[in-house]
Backbone bond lengths (Angstrom), bond angles and torsions (degrees), N, CA, C in turn:
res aa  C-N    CA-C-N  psi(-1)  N-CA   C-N-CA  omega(-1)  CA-C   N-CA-C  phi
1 X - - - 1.449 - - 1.511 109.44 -
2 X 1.510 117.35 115.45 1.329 116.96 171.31 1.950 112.66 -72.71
3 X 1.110 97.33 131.16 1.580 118.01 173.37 2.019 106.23 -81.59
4 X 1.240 97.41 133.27 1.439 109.18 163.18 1.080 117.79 -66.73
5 X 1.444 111.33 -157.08 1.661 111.91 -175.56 1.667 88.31 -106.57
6 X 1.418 110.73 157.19 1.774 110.85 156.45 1.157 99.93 -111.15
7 X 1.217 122.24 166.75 1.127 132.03 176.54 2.090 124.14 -145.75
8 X 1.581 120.06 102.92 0.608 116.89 -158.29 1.338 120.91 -114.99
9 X 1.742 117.25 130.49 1.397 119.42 -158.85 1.474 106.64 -96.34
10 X 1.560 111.91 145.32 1.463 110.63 174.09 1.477 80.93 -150.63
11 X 2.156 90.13 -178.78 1.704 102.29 -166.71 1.771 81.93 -85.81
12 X 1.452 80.07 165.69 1.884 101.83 159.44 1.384 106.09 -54.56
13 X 1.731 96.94 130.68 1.681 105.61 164.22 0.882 130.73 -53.01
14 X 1.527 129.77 129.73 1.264 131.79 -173.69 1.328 123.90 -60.88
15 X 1.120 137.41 133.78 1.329 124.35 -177.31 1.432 129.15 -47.24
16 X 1.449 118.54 -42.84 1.546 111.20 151.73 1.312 120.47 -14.93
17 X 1.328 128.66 -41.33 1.199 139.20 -143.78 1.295 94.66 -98.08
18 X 1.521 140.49 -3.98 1.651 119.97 -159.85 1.365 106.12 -116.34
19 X 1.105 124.91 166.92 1.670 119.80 -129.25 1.330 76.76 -97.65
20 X 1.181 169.24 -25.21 1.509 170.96 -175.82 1.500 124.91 -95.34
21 X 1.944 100.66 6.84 1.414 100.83 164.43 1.627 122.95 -75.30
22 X 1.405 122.92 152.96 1.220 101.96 179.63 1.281 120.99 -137.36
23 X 1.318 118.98 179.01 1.757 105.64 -143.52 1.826 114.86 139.74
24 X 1.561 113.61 172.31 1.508 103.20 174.85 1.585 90.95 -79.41
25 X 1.439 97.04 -175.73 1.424 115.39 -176.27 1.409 105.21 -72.85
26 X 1.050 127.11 -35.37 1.565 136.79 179.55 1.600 122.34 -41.78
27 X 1.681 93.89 -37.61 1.354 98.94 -173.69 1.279 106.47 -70.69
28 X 1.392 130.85 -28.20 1.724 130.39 179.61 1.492 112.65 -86.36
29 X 1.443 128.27 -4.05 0.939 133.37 -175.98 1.861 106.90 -85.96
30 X 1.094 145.16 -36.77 1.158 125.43 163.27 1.528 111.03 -66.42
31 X 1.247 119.96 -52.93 1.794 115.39 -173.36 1.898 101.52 -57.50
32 X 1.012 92.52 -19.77 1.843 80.62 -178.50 1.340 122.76 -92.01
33 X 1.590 114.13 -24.31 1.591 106.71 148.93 0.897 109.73 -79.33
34 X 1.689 158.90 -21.25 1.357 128.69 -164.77 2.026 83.15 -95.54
35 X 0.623 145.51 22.34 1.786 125.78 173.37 2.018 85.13 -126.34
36 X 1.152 117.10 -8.67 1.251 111.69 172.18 1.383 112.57 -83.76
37 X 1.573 117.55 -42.15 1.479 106.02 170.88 1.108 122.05 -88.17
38 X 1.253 115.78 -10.97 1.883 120.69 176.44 1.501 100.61 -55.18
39 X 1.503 111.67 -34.08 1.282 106.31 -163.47 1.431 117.41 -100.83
40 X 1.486 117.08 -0.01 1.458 137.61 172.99 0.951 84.64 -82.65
41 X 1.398 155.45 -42.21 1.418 140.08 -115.10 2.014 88.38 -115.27
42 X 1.355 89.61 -65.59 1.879 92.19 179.97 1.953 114.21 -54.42
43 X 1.376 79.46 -37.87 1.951 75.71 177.56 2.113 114.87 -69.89
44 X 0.918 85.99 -11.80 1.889 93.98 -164.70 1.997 95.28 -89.63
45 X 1.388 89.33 -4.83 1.974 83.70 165.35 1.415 118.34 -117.14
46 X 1.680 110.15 6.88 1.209 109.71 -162.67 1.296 100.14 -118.47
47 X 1.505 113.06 -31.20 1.646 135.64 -161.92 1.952 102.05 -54.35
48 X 1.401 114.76 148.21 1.094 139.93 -166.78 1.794 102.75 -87.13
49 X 1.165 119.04 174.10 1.725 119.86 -171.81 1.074 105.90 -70.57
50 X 1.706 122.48 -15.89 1.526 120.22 -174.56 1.331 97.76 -154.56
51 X 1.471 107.39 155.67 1.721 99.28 -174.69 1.682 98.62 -84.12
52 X 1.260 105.47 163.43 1.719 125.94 -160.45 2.112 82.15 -82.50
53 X 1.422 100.88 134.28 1.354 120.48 -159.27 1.770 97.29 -84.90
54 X 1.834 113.16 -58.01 1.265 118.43 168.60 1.540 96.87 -124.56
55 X 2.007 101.56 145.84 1.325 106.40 -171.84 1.640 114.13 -146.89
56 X 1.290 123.69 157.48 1.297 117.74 168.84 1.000 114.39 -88.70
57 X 1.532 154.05 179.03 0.623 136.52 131.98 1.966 135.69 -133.46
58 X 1.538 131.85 121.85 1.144 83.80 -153.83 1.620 101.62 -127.97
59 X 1.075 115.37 -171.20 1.641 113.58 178.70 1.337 131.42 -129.13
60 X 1.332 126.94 128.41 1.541 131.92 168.59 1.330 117.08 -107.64
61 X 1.083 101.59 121.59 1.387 108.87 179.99 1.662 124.62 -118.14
62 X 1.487 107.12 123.08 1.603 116.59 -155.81 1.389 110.10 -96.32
63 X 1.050 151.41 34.07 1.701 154.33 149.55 1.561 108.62 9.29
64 X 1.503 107.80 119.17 1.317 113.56 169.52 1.479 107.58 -58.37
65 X 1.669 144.76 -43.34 1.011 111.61 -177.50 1.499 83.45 -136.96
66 X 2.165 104.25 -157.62 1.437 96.81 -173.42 1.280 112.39 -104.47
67 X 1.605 130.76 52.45 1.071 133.40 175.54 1.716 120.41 -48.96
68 X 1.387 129.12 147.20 1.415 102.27 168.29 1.691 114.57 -76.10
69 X 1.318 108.90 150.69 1.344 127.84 -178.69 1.572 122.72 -133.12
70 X 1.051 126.27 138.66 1.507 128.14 -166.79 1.819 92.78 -90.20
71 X 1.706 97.80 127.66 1.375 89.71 -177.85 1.890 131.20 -98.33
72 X 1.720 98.71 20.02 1.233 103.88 -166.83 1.469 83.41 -123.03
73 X 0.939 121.39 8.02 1.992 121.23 -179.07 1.352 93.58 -110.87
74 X 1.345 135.15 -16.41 1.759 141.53 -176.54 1.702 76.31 -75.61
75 X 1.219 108.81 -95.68 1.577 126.89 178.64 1.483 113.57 -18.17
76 X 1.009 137.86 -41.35 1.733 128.89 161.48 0.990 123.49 -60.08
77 X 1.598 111.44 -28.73 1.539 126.03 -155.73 1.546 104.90 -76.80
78 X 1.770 126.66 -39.39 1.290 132.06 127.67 1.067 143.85 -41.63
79 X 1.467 138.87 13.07 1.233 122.51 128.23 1.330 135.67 3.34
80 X 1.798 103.01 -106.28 1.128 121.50 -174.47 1.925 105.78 -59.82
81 X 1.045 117.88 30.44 1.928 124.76 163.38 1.503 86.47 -125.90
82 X 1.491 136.05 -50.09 1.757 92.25 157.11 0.814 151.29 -13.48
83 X 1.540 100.02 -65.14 1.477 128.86 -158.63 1.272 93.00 -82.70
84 X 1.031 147.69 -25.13 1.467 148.02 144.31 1.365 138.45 -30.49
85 X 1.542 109.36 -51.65 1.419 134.35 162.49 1.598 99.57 -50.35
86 X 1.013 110.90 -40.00 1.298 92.21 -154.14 1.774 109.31 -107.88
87 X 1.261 115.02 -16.77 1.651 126.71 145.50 1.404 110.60 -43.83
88 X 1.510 110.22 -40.83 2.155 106.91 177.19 1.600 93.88 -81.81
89 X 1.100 138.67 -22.33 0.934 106.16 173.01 2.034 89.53 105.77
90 X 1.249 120.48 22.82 1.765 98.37 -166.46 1.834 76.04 -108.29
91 X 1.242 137.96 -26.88 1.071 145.25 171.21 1.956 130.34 -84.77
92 X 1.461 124.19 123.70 1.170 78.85 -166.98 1.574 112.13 -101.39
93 X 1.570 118.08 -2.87 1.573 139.13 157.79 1.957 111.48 -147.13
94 X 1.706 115.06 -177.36 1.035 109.25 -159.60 1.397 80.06 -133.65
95 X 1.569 126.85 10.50 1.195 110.88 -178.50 1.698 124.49 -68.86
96 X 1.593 136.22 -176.79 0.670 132.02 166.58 1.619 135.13 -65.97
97 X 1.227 106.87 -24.41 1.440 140.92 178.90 1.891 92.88 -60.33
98 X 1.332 130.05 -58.29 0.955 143.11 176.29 1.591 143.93 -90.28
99 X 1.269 88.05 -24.60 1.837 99.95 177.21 1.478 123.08 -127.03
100 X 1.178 116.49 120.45 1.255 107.70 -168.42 2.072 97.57 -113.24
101 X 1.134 105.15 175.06 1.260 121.00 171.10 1.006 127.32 -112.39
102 X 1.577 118.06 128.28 1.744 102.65 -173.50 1.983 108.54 -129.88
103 X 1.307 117.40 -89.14 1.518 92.40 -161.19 1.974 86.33 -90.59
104 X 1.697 93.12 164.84 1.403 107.94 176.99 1.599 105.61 -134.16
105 X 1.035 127.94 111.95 1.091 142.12 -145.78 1.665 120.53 -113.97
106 X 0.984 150.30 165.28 1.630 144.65 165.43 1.598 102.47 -146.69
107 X 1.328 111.16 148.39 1.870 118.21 -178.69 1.282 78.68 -145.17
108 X 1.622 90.77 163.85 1.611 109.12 145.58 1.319 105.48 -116.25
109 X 1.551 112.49 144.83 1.378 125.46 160.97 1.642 111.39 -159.70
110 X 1.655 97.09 95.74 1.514 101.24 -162.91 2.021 105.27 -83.32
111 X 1.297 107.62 11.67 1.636 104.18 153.84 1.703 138.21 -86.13
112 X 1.785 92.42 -41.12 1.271 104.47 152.73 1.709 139.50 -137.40
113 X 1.385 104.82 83.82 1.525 95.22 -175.56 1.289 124.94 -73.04
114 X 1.459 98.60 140.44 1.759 94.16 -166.60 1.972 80.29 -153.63
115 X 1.455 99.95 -169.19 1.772 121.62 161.43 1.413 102.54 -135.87
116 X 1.003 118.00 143.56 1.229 147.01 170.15 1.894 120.92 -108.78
117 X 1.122 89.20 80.16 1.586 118.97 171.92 1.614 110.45 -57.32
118 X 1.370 130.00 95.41 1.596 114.58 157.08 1.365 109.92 -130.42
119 X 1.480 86.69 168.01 1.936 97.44 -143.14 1.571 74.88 -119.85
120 X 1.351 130.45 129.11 1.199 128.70 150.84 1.652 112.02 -116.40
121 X 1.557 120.67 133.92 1.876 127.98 151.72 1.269 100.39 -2.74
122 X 0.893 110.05 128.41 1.869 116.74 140.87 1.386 113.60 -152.42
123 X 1.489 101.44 175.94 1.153 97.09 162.75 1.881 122.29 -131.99
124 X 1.020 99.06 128.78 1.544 106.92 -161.63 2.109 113.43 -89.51
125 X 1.273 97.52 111.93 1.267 101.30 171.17 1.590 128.86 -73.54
126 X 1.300 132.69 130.24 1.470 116.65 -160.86 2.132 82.09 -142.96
């Protein structure tokens, strides 16, 4: 049985979270487990009978307004909601061997900003 894509919503990463915050390491270490289990937590109701073996994965990202934004510092800032996916178990690694990346996206929706994470099957040639 082929599996669809899921697709899983969380808020925008906190800024703590972006690879150009600065500070000891400590300071990213609480915001990165709590956006790490937020995101174990939403994927572990959505997640499939087995985690997806090879996967795409891709991102939308909803911005309260149209400020400029760096779009590969959005994309780091998710990480630790990887690392999440794959604590529920909807992922079964984030390595390269297995996960690839596909569209990266920007919206506005200044009611609810969030990203929208979906993980679709694939299959990855190496």
């Amino acid at each position: 049985m082929a599996h669809e894509g899921i697709t899983v919503t969380l808020p925008l990463p906190s800024r703590a979270l972006h690879a150009h915050a600065k500070g000891h390491w400590r300071t990213k270490a609480g915001p990165t487990q709590a956006a790490r289990e937020m995101a174990a937590h939403s994927a572990r109701q959505l997640r499939p009978p087995v985690p997806f073996e090879a996967v795409t994965v891709s991102l939308c990202f909803f911005w309260p307004d149209n400020r400029r934004r760096d779009t590969l510092n959005s994309v780091q800032g998710i990480k630790p909601y990887i690392d999440g996916l794959i604590d529920a178990g909807l992922l079964a690694d984030d390595r390269w061997q297995v996960m690839s990346i596909g569209r990266i996206v920007s919206s506005i929706d200044r009611a609810n900003p969030r990203v929208d994470i979906t993980v679709t099957p694939s299959s990855i040639d190496v």
